[in-house]
N, CA, C and O atoms as CSV, one atom per row, in Angstrom:
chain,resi,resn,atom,element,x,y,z
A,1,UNK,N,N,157.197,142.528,41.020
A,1,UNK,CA,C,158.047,142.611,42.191
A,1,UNK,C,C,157.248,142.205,43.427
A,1,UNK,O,O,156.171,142.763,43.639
A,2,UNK,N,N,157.645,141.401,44.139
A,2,UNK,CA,C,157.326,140.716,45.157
A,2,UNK,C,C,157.149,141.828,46.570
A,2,UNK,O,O,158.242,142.340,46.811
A,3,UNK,N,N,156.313,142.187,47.300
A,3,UNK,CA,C,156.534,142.923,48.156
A,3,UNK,C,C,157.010,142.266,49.447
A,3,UNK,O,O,156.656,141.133,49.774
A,4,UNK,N,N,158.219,143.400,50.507
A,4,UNK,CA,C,159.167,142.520,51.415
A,4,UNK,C,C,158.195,141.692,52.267
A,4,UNK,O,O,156.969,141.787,52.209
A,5,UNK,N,N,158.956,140.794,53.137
A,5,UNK,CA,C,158.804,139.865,54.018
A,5,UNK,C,C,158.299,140.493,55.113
A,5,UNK,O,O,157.865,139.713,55.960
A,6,UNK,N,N,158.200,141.850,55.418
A,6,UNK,CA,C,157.410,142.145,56.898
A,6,UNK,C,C,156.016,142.400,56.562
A,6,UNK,O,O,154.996,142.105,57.184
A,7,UNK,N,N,156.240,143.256,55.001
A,7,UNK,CA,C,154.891,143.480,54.284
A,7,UNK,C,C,154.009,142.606,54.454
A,7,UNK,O,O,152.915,142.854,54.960
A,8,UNK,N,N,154.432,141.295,53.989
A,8,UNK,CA,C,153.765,140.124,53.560
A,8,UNK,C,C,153.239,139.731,55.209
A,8,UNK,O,O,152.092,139.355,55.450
A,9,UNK,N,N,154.086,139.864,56.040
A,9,UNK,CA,C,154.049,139.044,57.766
A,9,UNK,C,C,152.291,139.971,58.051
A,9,UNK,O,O,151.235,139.367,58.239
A,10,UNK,N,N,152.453,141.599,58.001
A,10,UNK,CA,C,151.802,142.325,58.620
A,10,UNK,C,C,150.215,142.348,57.730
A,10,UNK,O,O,149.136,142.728,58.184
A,11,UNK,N,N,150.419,141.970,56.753
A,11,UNK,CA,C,149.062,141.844,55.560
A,11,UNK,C,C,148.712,140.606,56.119
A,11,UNK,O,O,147.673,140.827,56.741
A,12,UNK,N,N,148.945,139.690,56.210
A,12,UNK,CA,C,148.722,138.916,56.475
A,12,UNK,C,C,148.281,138.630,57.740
A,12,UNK,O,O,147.486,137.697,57.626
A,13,UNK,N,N,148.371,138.899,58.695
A,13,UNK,CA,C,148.033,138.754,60.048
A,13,UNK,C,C,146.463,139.214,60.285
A,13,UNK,O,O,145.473,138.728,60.832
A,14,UNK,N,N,146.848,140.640,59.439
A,14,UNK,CA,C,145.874,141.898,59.486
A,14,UNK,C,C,144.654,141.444,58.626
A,14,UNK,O,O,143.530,141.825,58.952
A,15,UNK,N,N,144.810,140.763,57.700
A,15,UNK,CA,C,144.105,140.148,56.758
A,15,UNK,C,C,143.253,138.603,57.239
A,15,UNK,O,O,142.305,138.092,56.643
A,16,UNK,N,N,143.730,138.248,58.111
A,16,UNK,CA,C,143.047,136.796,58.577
A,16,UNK,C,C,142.603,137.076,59.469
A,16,UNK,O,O,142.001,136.124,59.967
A,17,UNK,N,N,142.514,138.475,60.366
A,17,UNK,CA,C,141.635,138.897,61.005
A,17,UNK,C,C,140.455,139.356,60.774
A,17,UNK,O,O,139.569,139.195,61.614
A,18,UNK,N,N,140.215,140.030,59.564
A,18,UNK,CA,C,139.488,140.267,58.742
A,18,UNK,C,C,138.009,139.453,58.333
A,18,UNK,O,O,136.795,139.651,58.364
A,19,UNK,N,N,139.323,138.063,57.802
A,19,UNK,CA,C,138.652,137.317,57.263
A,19,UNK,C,C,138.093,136.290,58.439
A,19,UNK,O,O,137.116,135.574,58.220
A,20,UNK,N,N,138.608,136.284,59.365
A,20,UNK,CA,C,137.566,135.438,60.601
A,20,UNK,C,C,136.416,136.493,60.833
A,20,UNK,O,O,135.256,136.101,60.962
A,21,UNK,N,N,136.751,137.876,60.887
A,21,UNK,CA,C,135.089,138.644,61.041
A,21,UNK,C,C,134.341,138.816,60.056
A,21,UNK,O,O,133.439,139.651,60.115
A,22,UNK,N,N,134.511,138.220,59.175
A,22,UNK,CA,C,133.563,138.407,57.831
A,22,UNK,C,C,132.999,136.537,57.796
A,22,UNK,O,O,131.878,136.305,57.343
A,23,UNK,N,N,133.456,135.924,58.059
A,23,UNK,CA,C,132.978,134.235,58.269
A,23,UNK,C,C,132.055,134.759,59.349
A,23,UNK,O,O,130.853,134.755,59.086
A,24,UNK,N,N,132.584,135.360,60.921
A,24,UNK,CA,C,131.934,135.343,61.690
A,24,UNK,C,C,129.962,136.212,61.509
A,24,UNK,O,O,128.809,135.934,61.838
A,25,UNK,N,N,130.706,137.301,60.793
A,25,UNK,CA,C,129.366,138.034,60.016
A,25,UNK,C,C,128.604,136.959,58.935
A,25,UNK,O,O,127.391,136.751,58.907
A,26,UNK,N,N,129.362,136.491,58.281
A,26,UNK,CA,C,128.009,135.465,57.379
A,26,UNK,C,C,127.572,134.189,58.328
A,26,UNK,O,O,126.489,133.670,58.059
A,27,UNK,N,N,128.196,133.749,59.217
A,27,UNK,CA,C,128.032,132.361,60.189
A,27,UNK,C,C,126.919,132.908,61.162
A,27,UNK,O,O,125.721,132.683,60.994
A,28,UNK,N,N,127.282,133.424,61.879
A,28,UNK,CA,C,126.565,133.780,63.211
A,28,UNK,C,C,126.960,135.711,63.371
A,28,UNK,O,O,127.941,136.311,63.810
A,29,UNK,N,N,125.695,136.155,62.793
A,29,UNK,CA,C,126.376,137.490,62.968
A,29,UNK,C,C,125.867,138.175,64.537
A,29,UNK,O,O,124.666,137.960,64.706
A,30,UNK,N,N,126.373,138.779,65.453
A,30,UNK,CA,C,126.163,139.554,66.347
A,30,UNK,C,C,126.951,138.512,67.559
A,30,UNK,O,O,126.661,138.491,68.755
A,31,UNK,N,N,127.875,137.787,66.961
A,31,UNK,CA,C,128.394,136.810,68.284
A,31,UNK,C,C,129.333,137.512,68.022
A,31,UNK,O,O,129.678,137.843,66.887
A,32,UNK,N,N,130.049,137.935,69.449
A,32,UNK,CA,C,131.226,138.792,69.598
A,32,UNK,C,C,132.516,138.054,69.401
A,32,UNK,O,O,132.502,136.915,69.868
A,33,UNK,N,N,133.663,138.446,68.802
A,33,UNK,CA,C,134.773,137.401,68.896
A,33,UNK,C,C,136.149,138.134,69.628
A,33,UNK,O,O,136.501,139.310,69.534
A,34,UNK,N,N,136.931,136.780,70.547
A,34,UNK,CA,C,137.891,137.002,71.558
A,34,UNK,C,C,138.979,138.279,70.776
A,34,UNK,O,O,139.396,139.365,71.180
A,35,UNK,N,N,139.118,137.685,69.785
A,35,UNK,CA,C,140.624,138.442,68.886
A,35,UNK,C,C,140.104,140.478,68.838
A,35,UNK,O,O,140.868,141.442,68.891
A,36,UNK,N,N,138.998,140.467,68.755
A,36,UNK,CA,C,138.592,141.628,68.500
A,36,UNK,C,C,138.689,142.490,69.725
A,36,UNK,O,O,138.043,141.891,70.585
A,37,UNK,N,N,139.138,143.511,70.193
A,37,UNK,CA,C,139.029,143.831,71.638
A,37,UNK,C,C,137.535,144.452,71.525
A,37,UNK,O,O,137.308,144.616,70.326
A,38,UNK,N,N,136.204,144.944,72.473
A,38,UNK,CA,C,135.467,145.570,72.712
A,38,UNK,C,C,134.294,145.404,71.485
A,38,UNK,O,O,133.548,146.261,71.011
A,39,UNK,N,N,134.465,143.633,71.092
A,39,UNK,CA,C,133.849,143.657,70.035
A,39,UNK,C,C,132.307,143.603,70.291
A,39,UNK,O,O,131.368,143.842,69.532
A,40,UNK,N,N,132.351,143.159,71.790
A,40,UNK,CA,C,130.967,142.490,72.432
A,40,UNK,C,C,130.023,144.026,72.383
A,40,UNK,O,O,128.833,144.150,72.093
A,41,UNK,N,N,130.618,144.667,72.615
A,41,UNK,CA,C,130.158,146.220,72.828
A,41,UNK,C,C,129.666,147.216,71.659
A,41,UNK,O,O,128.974,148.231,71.744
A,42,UNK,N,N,130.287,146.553,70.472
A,42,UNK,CA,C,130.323,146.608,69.251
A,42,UNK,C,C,128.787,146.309,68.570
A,42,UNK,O,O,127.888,147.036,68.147
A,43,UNK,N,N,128.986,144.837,68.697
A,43,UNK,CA,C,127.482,143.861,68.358
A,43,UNK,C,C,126.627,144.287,69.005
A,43,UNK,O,O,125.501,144.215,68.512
A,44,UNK,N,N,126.786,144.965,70.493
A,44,UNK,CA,C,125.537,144.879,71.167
A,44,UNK,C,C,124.929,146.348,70.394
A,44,UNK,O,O,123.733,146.443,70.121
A,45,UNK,N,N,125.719,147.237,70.150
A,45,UNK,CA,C,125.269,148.111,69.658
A,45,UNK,C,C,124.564,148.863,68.137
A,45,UNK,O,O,123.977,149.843,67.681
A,46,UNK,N,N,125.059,147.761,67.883
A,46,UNK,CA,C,124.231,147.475,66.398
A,46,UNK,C,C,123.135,146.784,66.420
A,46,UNK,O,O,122.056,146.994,65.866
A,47,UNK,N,N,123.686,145.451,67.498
A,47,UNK,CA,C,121.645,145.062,67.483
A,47,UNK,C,C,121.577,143.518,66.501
A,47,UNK,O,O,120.607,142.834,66.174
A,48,UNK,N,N,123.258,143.334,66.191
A,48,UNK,CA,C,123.239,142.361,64.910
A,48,UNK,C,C,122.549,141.060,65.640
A,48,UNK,O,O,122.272,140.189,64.815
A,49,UNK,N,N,122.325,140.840,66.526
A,49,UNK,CA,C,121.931,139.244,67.330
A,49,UNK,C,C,120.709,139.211,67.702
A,49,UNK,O,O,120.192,138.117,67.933
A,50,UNK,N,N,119.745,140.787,67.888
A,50,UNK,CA,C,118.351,140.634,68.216
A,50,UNK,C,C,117.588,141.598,66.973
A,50,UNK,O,O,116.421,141.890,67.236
A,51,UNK,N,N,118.012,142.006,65.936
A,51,UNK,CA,C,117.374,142.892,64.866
A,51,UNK,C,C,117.682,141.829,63.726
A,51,UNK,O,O,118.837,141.407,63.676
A,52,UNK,N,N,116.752,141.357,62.805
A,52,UNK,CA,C,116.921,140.263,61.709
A,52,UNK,C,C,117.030,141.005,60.972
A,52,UNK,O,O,117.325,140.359,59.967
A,53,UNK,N,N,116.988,142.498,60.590
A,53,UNK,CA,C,117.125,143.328,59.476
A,53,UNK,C,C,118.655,143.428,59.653
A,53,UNK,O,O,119.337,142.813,58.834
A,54,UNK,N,N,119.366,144.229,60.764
A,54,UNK,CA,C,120.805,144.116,61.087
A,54,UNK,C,C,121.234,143.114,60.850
A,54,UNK,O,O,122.162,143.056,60.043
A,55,UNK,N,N,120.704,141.882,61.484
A,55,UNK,CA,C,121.656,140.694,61.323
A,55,UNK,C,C,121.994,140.342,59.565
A,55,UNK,O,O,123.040,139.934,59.061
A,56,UNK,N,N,120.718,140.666,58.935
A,56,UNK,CA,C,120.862,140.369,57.641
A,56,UNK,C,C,122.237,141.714,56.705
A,56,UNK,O,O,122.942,141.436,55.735
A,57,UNK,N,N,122.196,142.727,57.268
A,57,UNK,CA,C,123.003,144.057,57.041
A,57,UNK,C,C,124.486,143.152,57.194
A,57,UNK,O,O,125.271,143.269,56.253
A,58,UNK,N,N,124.873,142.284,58.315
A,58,UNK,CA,C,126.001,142.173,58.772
A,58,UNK,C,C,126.189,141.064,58.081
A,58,UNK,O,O,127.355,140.677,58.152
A,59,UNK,N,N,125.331,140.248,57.290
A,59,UNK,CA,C,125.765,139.187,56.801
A,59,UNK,C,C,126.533,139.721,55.446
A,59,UNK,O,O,127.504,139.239,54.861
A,60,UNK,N,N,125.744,140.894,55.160
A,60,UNK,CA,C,126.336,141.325,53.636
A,60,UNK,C,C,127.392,141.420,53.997
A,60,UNK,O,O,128.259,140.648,53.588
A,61,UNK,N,N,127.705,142.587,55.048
A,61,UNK,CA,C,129.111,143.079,55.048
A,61,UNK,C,C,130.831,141.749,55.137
A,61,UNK,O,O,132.009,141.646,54.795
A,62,UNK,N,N,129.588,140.974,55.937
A,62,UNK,CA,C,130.889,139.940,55.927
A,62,UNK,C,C,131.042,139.299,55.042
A,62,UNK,O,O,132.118,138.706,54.969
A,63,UNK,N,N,129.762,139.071,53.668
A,63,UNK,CA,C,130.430,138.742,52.225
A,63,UNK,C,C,131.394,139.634,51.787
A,63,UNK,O,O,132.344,139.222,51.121
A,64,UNK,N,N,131.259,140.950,52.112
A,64,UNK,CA,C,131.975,142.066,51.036
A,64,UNK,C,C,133.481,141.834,52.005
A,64,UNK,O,O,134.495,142.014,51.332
A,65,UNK,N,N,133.774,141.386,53.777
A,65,UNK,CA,C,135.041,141.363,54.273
A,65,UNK,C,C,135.804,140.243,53.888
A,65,UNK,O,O,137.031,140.152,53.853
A,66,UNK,N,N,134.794,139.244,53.551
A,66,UNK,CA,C,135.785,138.243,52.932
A,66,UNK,C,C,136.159,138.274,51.849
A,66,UNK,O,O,137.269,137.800,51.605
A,67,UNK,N,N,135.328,138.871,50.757
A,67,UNK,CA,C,136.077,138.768,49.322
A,67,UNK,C,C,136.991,140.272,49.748
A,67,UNK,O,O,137.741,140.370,48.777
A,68,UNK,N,N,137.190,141.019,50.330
A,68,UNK,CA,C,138.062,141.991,50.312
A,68,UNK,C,C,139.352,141.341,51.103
A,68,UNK,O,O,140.399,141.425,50.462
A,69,UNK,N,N,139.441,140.758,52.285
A,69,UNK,CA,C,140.165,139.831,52.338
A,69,UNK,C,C,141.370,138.777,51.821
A,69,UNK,O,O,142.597,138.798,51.918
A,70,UNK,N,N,140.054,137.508,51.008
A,70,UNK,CA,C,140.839,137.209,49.876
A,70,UNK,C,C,141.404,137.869,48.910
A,70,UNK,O,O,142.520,137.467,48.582
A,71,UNK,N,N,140.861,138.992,48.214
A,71,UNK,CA,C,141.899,139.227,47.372
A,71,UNK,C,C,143.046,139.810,47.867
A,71,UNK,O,O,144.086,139.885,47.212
A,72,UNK,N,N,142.925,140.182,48.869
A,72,UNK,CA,C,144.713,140.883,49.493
A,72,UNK,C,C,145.357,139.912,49.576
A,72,UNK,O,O,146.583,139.933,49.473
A,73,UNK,N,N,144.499,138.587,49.830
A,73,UNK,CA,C,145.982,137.441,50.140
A,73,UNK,C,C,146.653,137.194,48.867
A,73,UNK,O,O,147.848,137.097,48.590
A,74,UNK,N,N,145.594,137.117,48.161
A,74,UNK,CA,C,146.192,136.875,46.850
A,74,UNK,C,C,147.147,138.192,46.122
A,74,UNK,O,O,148.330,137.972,45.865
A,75,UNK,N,N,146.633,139.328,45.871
A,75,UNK,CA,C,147.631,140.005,45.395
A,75,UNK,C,C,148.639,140.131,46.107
A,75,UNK,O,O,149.698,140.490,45.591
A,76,UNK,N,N,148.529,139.820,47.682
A,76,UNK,CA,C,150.158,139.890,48.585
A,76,UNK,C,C,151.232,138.335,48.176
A,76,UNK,O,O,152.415,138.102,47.926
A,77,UNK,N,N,150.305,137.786,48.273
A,77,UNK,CA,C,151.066,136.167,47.957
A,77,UNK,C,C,150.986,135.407,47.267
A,77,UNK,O,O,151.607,134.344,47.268
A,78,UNK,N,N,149.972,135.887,46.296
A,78,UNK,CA,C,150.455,135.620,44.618
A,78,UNK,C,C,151.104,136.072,43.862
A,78,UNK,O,O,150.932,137.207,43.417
A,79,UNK,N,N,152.266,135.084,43.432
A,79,UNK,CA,C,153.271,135.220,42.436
A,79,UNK,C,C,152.907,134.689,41.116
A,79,UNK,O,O,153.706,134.757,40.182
């Protein structure tokens, strides 16, 4: 059974947000991004842009946000 059409709208939205901060964590981790509110405040406080141990911490996590990510798209919008 297919789950409804707002389901799918709101996973989805919620989900490609996700998945731009988990690119952004393996790409360039500790660069703050617009979509995120108070994200700058975020990074600065972790340290991900001047600690190479953090930065390396945040790269994992954004492997583990993107494959958590993808698979929601897929179990939401695979039929």
């Amino acid at each position: 059974m297919a789950p409804p059409i707002h389901i799918k709208l709101i996973s989805g939205i919620l989900n490609t947000i996700v998945l731009i901060a988990g690119i952004r964590n393996l790409v360039a981790p500790g660069t703050p991004l617009v979509v995120i509110p108070e994200d700058d405040m975020f990074q600065a406080h972790f340290g991900a842009a001047s600690d190479p141990k953090m930065a390396h911490v945040f790269q994992l996590f954004g492997v583990f946000m993107i494959m958590a990510a993808c698979t929601k798209h897929v179990t939401v919008f695979g039929e």
